[in-house]
C-alpha positions in Angstrom: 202.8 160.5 -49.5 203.0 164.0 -50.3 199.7 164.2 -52.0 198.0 162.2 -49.0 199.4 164.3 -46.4 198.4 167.8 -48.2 194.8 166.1 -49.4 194.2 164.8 -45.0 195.4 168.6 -44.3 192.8 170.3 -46.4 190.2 167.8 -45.1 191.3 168.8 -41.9 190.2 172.8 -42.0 188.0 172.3 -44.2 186.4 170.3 -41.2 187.6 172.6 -38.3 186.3 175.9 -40.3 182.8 173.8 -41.0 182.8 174.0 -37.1 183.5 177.7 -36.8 180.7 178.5 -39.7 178.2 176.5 -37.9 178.9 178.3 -34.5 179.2 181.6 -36.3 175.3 181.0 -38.2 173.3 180.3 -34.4 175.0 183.3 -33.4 170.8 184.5 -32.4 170.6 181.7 -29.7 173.1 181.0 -27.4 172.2 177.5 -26.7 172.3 176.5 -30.3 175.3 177.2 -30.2 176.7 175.6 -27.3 175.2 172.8 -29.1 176.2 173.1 -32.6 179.7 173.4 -30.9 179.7 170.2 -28.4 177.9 168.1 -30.8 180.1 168.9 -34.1 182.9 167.0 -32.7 181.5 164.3 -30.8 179.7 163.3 -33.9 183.1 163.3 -35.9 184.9 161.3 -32.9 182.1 158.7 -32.8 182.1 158.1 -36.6 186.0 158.4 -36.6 185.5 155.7 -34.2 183.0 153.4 -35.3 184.1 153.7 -39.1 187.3 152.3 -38.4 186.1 149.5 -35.7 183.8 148.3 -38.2 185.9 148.5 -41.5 189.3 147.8 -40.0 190.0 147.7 -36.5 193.7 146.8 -37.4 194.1 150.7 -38.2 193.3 151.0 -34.6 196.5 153.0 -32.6 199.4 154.7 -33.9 201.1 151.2 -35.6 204.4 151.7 -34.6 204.5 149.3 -32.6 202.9 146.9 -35.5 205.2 148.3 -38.2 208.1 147.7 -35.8 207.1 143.9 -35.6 206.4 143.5 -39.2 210.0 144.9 -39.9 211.7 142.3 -37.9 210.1 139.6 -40.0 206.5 138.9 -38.1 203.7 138.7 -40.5 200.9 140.8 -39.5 197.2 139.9 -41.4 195.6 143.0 -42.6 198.0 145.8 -41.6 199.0 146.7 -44.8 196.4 146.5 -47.0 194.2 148.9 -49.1 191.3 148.4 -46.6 193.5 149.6 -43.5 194.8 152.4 -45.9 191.2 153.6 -45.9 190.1 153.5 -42.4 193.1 155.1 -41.4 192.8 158.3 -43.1 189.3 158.8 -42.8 189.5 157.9 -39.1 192.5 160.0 -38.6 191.5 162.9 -40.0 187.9 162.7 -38.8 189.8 163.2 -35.2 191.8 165.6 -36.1 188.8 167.8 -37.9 187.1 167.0 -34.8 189.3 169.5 -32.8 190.9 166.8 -30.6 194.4 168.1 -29.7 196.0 165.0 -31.3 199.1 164.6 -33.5 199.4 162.5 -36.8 202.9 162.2 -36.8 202.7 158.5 -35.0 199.5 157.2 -37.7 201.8 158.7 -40.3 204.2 155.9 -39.8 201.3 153.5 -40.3 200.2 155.4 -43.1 203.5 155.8 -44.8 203.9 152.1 -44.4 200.9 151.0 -46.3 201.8 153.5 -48.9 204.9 151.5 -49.3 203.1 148.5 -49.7 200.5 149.2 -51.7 202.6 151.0 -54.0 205.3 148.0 -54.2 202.1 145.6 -54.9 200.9 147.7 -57.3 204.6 148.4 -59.4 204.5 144.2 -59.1 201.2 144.1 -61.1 202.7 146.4 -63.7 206.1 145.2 -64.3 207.0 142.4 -61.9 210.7 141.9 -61.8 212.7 143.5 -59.5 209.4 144.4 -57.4 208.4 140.9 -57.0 211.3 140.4 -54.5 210.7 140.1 -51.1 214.1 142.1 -50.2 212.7 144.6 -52.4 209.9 145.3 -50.7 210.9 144.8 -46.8 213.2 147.6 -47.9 210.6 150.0 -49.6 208.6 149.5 -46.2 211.7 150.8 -44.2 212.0 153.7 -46.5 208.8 154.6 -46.6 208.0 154.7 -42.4 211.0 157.7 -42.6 208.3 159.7 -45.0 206.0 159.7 -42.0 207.3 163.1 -40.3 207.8 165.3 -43.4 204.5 166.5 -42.5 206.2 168.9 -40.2 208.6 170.1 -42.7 211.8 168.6 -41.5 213.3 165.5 -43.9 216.5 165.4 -41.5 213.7 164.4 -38.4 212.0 162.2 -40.8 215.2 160.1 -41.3 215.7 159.8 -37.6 211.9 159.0 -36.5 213.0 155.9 -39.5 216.0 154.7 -37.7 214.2 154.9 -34.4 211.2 153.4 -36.1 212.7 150.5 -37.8 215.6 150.2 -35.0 217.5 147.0 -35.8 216.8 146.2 -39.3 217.5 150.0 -40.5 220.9 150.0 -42.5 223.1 152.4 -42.7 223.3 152.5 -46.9 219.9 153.0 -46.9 220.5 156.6 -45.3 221.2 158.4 -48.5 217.7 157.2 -50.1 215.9 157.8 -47.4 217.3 161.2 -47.3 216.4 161.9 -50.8 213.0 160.8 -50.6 212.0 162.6 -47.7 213.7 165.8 -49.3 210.7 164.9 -52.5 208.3 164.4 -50.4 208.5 167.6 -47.9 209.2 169.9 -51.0 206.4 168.3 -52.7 203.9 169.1 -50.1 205.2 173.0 -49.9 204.9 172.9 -53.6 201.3 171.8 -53.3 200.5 174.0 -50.6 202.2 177.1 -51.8 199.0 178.6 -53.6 197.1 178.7 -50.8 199.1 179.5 -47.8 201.9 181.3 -46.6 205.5 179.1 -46.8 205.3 178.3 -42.7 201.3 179.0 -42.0 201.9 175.1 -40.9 203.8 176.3 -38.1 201.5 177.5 -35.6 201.7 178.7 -31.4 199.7 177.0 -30.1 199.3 178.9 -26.8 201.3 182.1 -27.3 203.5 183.9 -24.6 204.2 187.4 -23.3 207.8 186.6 -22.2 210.5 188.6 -23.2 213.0 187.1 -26.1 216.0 189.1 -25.4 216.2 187.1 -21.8 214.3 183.9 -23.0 215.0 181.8 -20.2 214.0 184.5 -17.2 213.0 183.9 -13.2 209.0 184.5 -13.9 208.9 182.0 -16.5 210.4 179.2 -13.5 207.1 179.0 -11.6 205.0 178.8 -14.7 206.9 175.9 -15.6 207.0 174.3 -12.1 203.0 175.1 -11.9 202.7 173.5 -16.0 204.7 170.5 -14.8 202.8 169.5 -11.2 199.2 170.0 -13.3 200.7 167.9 -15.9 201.5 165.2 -13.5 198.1 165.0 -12.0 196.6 165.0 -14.7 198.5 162.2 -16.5 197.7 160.3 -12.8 193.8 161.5 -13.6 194.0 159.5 -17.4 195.4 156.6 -15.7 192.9 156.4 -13.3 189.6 157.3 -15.5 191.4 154.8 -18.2 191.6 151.6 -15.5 187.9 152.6 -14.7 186.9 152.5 -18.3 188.5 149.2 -18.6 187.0 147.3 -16.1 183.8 148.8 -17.0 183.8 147.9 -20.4 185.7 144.1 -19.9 182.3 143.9 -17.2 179.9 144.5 -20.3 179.6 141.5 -22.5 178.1 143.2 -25.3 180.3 145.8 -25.8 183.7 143.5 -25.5 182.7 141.2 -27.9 181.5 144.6 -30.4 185.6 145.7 -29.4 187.2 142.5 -30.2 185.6 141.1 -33.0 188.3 140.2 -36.3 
């Protein structure tokens, strides 16, 4: 899981910096750029898109709420197979290199999940045994949905996204192992990142303040909260308006509804 997470990060910037370089070369025209600029990621976002709608559209969505089924004992087709595996990292981190201000923290459960899977299917081909159980591997899955948040360097998070993940069927034995294997995995990816970064060039402001540290919590910092938090509101109210209108345009179009829910 390490490895996957360090190899999506790389892809990632590598992506984000193609952007910068192309904007940077059409610095002579102006419009070129604006371009170069607009276009770069909606490109990415409609292959990230279309890649995964085509290939698997059960990698569609976060997965929690799939992983949290299958955990309590529902059988989902196709949510945990090799061909999921692949559209979901090449459609997640196509968004993600697009620029789109979007975490991967929820597709890394999903992601973590058919790691677990594959992984158990693939010790089962090798040795059998123990692997061929069906407790065995229920149990690998629940271990494995923890891994999801060591991407942001904190196994101790990672073991309670699990137990909110998995909920009722976590037990509290498993706590120990999960523990362990997040502590692998999170030092394995700042082992693999090491040589090219700094220890915490992962952690990054995203909008930086001017606000004094010795008094963090000061009177001038109330009203840019207050303003943060009514803008906030109205533009979650703005989504859920735009969103209803993009439903019942697209349920309205025959062609494109039966494109979006075709198996």
């Amino acid at each position: 899981m390490a490895l996957v997470s360090w190899v999506m990060d790389y892809a990632i910037a590598f992506c984000q910096q193609a952007q910068k370089w192309m904007y940077g070369g059409l610095n002579s025209n102006m419009l070129l750029q604006y371009l170069a600029w607009v276009t770069y990621p909606v490109v990415l976002i409609t292959f990230s898109a279309g890649f995964t709608q085509i290939l698997a559209p059960q990698a569609v969505g976060s997965g929690i709420p799939e992983m949290k089924t299958i955990l309590r004992g529902v059988v989902l087709k196709e949510y945990l197979t090799f061909k999921t595996f692949v559209a979901k990292v090449i459609g997640l981190t196509c968004a993600l290199g697009s620029g789109m201000p979007l975490g991967k923290e929820g597709p890394f459960v999903h992601v973590a999940s058919l790691c677990a899977a594959l992984l158990s299917k693939f010790m089962a081909a090798l040795f059998g045994g123990i692997y061929m159980e069906e407790p065995f591997e229920g149990n690998k899955v629940r271990v494995h949905v923890c891994l999801s948040m060591c991407t942001s360097q904190g196994p101790l998070v990672s073991c309670l996204l699990g137990r909110h993940v998995s909920a009722l069927p976590f037990q509290v034995k498993h706590f120990y192992s999960v523990l362990c294997e997040c502590h692998h995995d999170t030092y394995g990816k700042r082992y693999m990142t090491s040589p090219f970064t700094s220890c915490y060039s992962t952690i990054t402001a995203l909008f930086k303040t001017r606000f004094r540290l010795d008094f963090p919590f000061d009177l001038q910092e109330l009203p840019a909260f207050a303003i943060l938090g009514i803008a906030c509101g109205f533009g979650g109210a703005l989504f859920v308006y735009l969103n209803r209108l993009i439903v019942e345009c697209m349920r309205k179009q025959k062609t494109i509804n039966k494109f979006l829910l075709r198996k």
